[in-house]
Each structure stands twice: as C-alpha cells, then as structure tokens.
C-alpha positions as CSV (number, residue, x, y, z in Angstrom):
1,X,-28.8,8.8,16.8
2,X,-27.7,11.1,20.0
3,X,-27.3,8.4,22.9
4,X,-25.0,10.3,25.1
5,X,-22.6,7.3,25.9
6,X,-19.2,9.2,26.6
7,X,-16.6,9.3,28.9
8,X,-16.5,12.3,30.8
9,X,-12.8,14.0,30.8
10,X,-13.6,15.2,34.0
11,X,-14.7,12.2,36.1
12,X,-15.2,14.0,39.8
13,X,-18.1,16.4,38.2
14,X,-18.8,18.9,41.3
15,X,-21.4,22.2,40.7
16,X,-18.4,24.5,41.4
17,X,-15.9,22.0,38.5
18,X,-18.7,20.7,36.5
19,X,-17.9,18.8,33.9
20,X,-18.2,19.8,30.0
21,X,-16.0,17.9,28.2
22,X,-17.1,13.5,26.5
23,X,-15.0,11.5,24.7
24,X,-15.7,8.6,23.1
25,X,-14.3,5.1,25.0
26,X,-14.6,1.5,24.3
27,X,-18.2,1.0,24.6
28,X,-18.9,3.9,21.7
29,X,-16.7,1.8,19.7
30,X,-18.2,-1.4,20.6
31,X,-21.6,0.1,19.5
32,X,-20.7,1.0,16.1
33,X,-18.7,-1.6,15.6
34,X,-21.5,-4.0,16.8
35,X,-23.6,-2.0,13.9
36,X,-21.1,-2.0,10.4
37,X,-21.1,-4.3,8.0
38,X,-19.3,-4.3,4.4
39,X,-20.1,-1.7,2.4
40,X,-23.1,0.0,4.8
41,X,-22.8,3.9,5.6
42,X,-23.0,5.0,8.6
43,X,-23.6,8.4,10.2
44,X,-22.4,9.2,13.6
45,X,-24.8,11.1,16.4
46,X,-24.5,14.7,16.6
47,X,-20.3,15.5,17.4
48,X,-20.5,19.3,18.8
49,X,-18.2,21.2,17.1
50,X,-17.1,23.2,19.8
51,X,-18.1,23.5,23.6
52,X,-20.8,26.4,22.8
53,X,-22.2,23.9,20.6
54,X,-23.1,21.1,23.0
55,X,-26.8,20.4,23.5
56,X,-26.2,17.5,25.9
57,X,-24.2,15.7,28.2
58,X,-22.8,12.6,27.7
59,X,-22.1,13.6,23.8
60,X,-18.8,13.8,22.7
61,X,-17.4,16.7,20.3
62,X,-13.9,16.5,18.2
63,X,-12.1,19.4,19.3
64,X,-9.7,18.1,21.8
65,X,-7.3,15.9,21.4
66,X,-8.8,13.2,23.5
67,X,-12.1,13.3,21.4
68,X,-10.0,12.8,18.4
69,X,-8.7,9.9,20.1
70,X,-11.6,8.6,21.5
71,X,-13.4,8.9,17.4
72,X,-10.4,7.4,16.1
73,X,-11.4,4.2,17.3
74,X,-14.7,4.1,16.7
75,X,-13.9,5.1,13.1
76,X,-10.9,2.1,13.2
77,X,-13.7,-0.3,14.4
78,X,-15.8,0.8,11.8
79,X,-13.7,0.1,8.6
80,X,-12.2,-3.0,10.3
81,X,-15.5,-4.5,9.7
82,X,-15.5,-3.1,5.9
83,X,-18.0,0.0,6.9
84,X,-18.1,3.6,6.1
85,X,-18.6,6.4,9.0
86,X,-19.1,9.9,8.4
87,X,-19.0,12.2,11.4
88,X,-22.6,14.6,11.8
89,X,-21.4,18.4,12.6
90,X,-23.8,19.2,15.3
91,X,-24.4,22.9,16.9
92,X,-27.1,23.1,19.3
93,X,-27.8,26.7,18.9
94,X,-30.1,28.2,21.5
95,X,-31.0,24.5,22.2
96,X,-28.7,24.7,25.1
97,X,-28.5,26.3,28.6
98,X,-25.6,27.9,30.1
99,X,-25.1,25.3,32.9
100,X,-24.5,22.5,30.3
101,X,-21.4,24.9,28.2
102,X,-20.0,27.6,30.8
103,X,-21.3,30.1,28.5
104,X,-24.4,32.2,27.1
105,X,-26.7,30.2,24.7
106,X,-26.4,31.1,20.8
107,X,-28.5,32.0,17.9
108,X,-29.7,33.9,14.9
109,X,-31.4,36.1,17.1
110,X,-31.7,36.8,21.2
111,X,-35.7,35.1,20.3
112,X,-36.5,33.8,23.7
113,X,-38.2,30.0,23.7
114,X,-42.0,31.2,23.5
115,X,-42.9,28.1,26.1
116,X,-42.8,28.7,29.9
117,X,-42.7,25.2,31.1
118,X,-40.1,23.7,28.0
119,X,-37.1,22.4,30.2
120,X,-33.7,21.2,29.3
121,X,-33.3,17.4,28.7
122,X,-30.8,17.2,31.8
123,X,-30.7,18.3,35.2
124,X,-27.3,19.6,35.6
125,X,-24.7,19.5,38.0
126,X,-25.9,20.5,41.7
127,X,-29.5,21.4,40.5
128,X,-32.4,19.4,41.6
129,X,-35.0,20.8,39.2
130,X,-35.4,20.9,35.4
131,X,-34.1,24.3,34.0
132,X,-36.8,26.5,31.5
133,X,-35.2,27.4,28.3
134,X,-37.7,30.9,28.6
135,X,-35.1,31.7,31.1
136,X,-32.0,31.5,29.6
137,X,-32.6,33.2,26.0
138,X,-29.6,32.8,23.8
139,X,-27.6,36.1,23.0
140,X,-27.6,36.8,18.8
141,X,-24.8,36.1,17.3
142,X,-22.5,38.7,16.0
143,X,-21.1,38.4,12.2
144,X,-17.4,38.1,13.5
145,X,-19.1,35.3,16.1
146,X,-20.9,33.8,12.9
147,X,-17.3,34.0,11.5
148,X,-15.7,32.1,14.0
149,X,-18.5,29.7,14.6
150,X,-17.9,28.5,10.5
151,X,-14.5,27.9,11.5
152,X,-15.5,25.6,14.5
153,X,-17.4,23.4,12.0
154,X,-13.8,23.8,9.8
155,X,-12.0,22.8,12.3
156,X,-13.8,19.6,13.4
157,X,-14.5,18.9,9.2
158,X,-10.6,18.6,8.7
159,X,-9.9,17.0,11.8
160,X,-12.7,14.1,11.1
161,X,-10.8,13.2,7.8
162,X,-7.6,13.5,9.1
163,X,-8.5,10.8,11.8
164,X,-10.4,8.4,8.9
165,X,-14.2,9.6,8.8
166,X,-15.3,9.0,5.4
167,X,-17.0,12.6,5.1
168,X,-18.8,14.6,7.2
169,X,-22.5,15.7,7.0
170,X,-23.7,19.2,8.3
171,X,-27.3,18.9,11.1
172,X,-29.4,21.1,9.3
173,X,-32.4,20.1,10.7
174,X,-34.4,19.4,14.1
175,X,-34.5,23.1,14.8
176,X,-30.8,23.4,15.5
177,X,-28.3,26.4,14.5
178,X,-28.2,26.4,11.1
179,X,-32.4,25.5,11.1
180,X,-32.7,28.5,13.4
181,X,-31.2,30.8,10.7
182,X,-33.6,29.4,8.1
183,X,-36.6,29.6,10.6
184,X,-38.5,33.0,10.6
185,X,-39.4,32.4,14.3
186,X,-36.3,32.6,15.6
187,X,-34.0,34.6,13.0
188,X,-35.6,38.3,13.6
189,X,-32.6,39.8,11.8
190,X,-32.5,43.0,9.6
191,X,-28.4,42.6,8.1
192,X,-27.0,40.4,5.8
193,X,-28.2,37.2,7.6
194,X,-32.1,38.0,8.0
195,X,-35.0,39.6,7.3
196,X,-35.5,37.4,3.8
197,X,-35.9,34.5,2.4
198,X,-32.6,34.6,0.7
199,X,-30.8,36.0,3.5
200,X,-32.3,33.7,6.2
201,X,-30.4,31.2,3.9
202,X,-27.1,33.3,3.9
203,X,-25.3,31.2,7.3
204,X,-26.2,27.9,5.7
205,X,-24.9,28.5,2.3
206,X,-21.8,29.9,3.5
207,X,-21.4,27.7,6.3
208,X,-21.4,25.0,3.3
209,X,-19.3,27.1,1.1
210,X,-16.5,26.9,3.6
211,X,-16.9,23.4,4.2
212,X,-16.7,22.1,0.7
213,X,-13.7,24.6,0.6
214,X,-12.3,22.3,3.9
215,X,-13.1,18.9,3.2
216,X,-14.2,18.7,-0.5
217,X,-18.3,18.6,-1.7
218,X,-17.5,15.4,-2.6
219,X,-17.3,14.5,1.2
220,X,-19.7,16.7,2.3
221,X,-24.0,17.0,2.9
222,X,-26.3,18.1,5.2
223,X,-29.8,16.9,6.5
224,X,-32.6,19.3,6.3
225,X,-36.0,19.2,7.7
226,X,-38.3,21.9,5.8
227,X,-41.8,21.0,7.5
228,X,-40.2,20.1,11.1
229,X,-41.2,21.5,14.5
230,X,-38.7,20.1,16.8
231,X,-37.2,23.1,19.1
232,X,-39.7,25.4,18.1
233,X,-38.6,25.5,14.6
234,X,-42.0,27.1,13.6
235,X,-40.8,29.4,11.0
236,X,-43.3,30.6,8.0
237,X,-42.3,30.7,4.4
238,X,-41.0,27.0,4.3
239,X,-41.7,26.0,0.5
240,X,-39.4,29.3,-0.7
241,X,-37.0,28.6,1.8
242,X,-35.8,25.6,1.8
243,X,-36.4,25.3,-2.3
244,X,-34.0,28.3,-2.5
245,X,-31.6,27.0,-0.2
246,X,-31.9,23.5,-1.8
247,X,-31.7,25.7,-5.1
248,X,-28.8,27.5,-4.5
249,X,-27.1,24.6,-3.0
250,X,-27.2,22.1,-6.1
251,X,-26.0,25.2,-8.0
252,X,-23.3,26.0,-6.0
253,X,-22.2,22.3,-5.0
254,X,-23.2,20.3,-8.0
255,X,-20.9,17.2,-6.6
256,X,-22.3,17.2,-2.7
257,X,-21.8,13.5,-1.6
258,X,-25.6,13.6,-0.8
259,X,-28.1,15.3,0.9
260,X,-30.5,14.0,3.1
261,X,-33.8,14.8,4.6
262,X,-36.6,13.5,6.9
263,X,-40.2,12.9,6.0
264,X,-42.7,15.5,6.5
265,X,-44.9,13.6,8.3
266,X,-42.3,12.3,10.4
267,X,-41.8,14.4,13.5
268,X,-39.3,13.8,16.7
269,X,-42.2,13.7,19.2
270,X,-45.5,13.9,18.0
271,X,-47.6,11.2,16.0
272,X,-47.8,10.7,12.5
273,X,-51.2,11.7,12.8
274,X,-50.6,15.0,14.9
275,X,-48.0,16.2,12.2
276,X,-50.5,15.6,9.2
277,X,-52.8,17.6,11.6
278,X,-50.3,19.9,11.6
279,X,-49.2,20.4,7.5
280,X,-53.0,20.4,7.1
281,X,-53.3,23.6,9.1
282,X,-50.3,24.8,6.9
283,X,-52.3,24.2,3.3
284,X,-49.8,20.9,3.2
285,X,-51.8,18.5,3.3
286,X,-50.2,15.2,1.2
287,X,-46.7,17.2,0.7
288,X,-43.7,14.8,-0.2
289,X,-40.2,15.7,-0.9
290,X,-40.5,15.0,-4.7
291,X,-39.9,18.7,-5.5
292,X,-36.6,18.7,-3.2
293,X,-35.8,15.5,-5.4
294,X,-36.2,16.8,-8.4
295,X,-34.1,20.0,-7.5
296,X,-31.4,17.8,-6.4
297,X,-31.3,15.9,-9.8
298,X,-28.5,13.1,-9.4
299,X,-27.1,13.9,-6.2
300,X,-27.6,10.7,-3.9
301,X,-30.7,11.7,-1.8
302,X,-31.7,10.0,1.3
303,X,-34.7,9.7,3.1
304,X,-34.9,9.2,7.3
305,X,-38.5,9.2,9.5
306,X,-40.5,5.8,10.1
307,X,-39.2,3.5,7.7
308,X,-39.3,-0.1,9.0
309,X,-39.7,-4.1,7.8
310,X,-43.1,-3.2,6.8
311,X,-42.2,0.6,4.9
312,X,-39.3,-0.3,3.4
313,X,-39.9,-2.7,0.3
314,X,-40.1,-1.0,-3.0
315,X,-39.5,2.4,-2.3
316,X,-35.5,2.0,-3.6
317,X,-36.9,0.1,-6.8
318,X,-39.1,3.0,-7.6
319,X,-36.2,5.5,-7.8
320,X,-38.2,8.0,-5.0
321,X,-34.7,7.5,-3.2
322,X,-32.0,6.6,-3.5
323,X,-31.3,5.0,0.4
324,X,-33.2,5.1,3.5
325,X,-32.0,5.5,6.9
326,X,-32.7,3.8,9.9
327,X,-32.1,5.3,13.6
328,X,-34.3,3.9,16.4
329,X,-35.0,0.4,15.1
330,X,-31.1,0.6,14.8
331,X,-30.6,1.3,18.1
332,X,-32.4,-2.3,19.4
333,X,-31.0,-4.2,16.2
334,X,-27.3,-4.5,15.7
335,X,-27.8,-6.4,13.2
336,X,-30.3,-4.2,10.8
337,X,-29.4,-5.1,7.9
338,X,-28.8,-8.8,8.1
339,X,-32.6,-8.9,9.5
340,X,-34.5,-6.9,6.7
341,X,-32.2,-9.2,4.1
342,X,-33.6,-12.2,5.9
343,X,-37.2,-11.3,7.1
344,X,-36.5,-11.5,10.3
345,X,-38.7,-9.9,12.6
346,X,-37.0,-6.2,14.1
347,X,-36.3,-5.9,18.2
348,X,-38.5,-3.2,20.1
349,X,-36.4,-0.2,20.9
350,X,-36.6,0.9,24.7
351,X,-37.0,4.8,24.4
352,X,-36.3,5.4,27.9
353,X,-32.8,3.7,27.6
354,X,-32.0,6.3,24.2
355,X,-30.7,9.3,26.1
356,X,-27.8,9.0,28.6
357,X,-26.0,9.2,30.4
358,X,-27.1,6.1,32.9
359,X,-25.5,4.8,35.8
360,X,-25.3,1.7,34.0
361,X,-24.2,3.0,30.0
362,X,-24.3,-0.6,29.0
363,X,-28.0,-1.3,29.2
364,X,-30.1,-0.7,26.3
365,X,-27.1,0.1,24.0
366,X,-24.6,-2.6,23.4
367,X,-26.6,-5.6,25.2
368,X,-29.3,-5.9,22.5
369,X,-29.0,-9.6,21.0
370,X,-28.6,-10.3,17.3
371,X,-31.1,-12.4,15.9
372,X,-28.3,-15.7,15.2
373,X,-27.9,-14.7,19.1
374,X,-31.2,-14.7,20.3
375,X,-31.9,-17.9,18.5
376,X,-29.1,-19.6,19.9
377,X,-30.4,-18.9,23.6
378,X,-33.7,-20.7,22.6
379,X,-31.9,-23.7,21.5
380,X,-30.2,-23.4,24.9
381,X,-33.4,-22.9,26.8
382,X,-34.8,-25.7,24.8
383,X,-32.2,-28.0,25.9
384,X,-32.0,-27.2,29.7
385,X,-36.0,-28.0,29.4
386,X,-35.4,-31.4,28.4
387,X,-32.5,-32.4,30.5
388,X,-35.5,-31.7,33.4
C-alpha cells in the first residue's frame, strides 16, 4: 500500500527547484523488513515507472540509479528474513498534475476529470491551495508515446529482477493508466487503441505482451479491478471487457505467475454499502469474481478488499481462492501473519497516518508494536504498579 515514505533526492525542495525525484532509505527497508516472514509474498506500493508516471510525492520509482539502490535494500531485507517481494509497476495516468512531474498529465484520451471540486492529494511546492484535476486535463497519448511508455514499464521490469525482486506485477486497477484504457469514460479513442471493446483492451495486452517478453510470464501479473470507481473509472461495458481482456490474457500467457483482483464490493473510499448501492444501479447486484476465476483456470488467483480475522477463515479451504491479501490491517500489524495464526486480536490502522510524506515519517509506519511486544509492555506496566 502507497505510504509515500521516501527520501527525497533533492532535499532543499524550493517552487522554482521542486523536487520530483524518492528513493527508498532505511526506514522503507525497516518497514518491510518489519513485515516478511519465511515463505510470505509480498507486493511492494506503487514504484512509478518513470517521472510522468508519478501520482505522488514521497513515492519512490526505479529508474535512477539511486532508486535502484535505495529498492535493493528493501529487497535484501526482505529475503534475509526468508520473504518474497515483487515490485508493483505503477503509472498514474491522468491521476497526476503537472506541478507533481514537470510535465503535462497523460492518458488514453485528453477526457478532462468531469468533477469541479476533485483536488490532488498534495499541495505542492509553493502552493497554498489544493489544485483541481478539471484544470489540468491530461494530453492523449500518441502511439509512439504509448510505444515508449511500454518501454518505461520494460525498463523498471528488468531492472527490478536484476536488483532481486522476485517478479513484478502490472497496477491495472484503481482507475490508473492501463484502467483508463479499458474504461469507456476516459478512452474516447477512434484508432487501434479505442473505440471497442477489444481495442480499449489493445494497451493492456500489449503492455503485457512486452513484459512477459522482459521478465518472463512466469514472473509476471497484474491486478484488475472490473467494477471499481476509484479516479473516475466509470466506464460502461465492464462484464465484456474485462472477460475479454481476462480472456485473451489466459490465452496469450497461459503461465502468468498470478493474477489478482479486488472485490466488487470493495471500493477505495466509499462503504461497502454505497458500492452494493452502486452495482445495484448497474443490474450487479450479488456479482462475484467466480466467472474471472473460472476464466483463469489454474493460474494462482488472489483476492484483495476487506478481508480481516473475522473474513478470512474458510475461504482458502473452499478453493474460491487461492490467497488473500492484506493491505491496511497490514499497515498497523507487522506481524499479520503471526496474529491470524494465533488468534490474536489485529491493531487499528490510523488512516490519517497512511499517506505521506510527514514531518515525522516514523509515526504510524514502523512504530506499530507486535503483539509479543505489546504484551511485554503490560508485563512491564504490571510490574512498575506493584513496586508502588
């Protein structure tokens, strides 16, 4: 999960020098580290594959040298303690503004954010108010652009294996780039790339092509999110989309390490209640991903989107899925795993601490206790009460 925790390359950040550039330092590795344990996959927050594909500050891509550096460790940290990492190819898309990369916003198509009052996460550098998307529309990206953009995610694929990752695993979802092809609300194109179902499919499926070509299926997925809203992914035509991509995929990449998607009644910001509101207004009502599953056959499929200590039991056993993944209840407990084997109860996540960067990076990201910790500070307590 995105927690923009990097160092900045460019420390003395000024509104004429901004800076654009995060690696990851010691307390990135720290955090995953804090989080492995033998034999547990993990997948890294969003790494931008090139500067026009940041979404945030504080995040840190792989396409400098110190990035690589900076990653490097956090991967060494990670197999140390018997883990597996793989690094998640992030392009923000139109998702961005050009105060946060230097340059113009991208997309499928120049589709301008249909919200007047939808602001950017961040202030930036020497602004004192939020900045509207509406006003910054993203230019439509040109087929030798789209050519060049693949090569970005190349690029960072090869380098993250080169450094250690354990695979890499495409964001398809959350109404970023490759979502934004897909979507018939933002991808108003008429060539190759639009104007279809098929062809609104054309950018991920070669986007995968080439990466499979780069790294190898076997070290490769993506995570899709067919009935999402997040960044105004509110495309039409979802079913025949996403079943022919997923189609077309399991066709062309019979051996993709796995694919993963999040529940369709799980959604970034509203209530589980608003979204079935939601799928109900779309004829949805009660959709699951079992037809995605079964299009998939055996390739390992993972589930993400409000599983918990309560959610969890069973649902492996069944053979629905075949792992499930855990982000914000990760975020509070370092040690996950250890408390769902134990029955231990799970630490509540502060949400205001997820999104950097802070003053203070340490708070709410590598001070959370483990449960063997918090336990031993009550016997300490417990102690000091009666020496009074």
């Amino acid at each position: 999960m995105t927690r923009n925790r990097g160092v900045p390359l460019n420390p003395q950040s000024t509104p004429e020098n901004p800076n654009r550039v995060w690696y990851p330092g010691d307390l990135m590795a720290t955090y995953y580290s804090q989080r492995a344990t033998k034999g547990g996959l993990m997948i890294t927050e969003g790494v931008p594959v090139s500067l026009e594909a940041n979404g945030m500050p504080g995040v840190c891509g792989l396409f400098t040298p110190e990035q690589a550096a900076g990653w490097k460790k956090v991967v060494d940290a990670v197999h140390e303690k018997g883990g597996y990492l793989y690094c998640q190819l992030w392009h923000a898309g139109r998702a961005t503004i050009p105060q946060m990369t230097g340059r113009p916003a991208v997309s499928a198509s120049a589709t301008v954010w249909d919200s007047s009052t939808e602001c950017y996460s961040h202030v930036p550098v020497g602004y004192k108010e939020p900045v509207r998307y509406a006003d910054h529309p993203p230019i439509e990206l040109s087929i030798p652009h789209i050519q060049s953009t693949i090569g970005d995610y190349c690029n960072v694929a090869r380098t993250a294996l080169d450094i250690g990752f354990d695979g890499v695993e495409v964001v398809g979802h959350n109404g970023y780039l490759p979502e934004q092809f897909l979507s018939s609300s933002i991808n108003k194109r008429t060539d190759e790339y639009g104007g279809t179902v098929e062809k609104r499919c054309t950018f991920v499926l070669e986007l995968m092509d080439e990466l499979a070509k780069t790294v190898g299926e076997e070290n490769l997925a993506i995570r899709l999110t067919p009935f999402g809203l997040f960044n105004q992914a509110r495309g039409e035509q979802r079913v025949e989309t996403w079943s022919y991509l997923c189609t077309s995929l399991t066709k062309q990449h019979p051996r993709l390490s796995y694919i993963s998607f999040i529940e369709p009644t799980h959604e970034q910001y509203f209530s589980e209640a608003e979204k079935k509101s939601y799928l109900r207004s779309w004829g949805m009502d009660g959709v699951t991903l079992e037809a995605f599953r079964a299009i998939f056959g055996q390739t390992p499929f993972f589930s993400a989107g409000g599983w918990d200590d309560k959610t969890s039991w069973g649902v492996l056993e069944s053979g629905q899925y075949d792992a499930l993944l855990y982000a914000r209840l990760f975020a509070s407990n370092p040690d996950l795993v250890h408390r769902l084997k134990q029955g231990l109860p799970l630490a509540k996540f502060e949400q205001q601490r997820f999104f950097g960067p802070f003053e203070d990076n340490v708070q709410g990201y590598i001070d959370y206790p483990t449960a063997k910790e918090q336990s031993l500070e009550k016997q300490v307590q417990r102690e000091r009460l009666i020496i009074r």
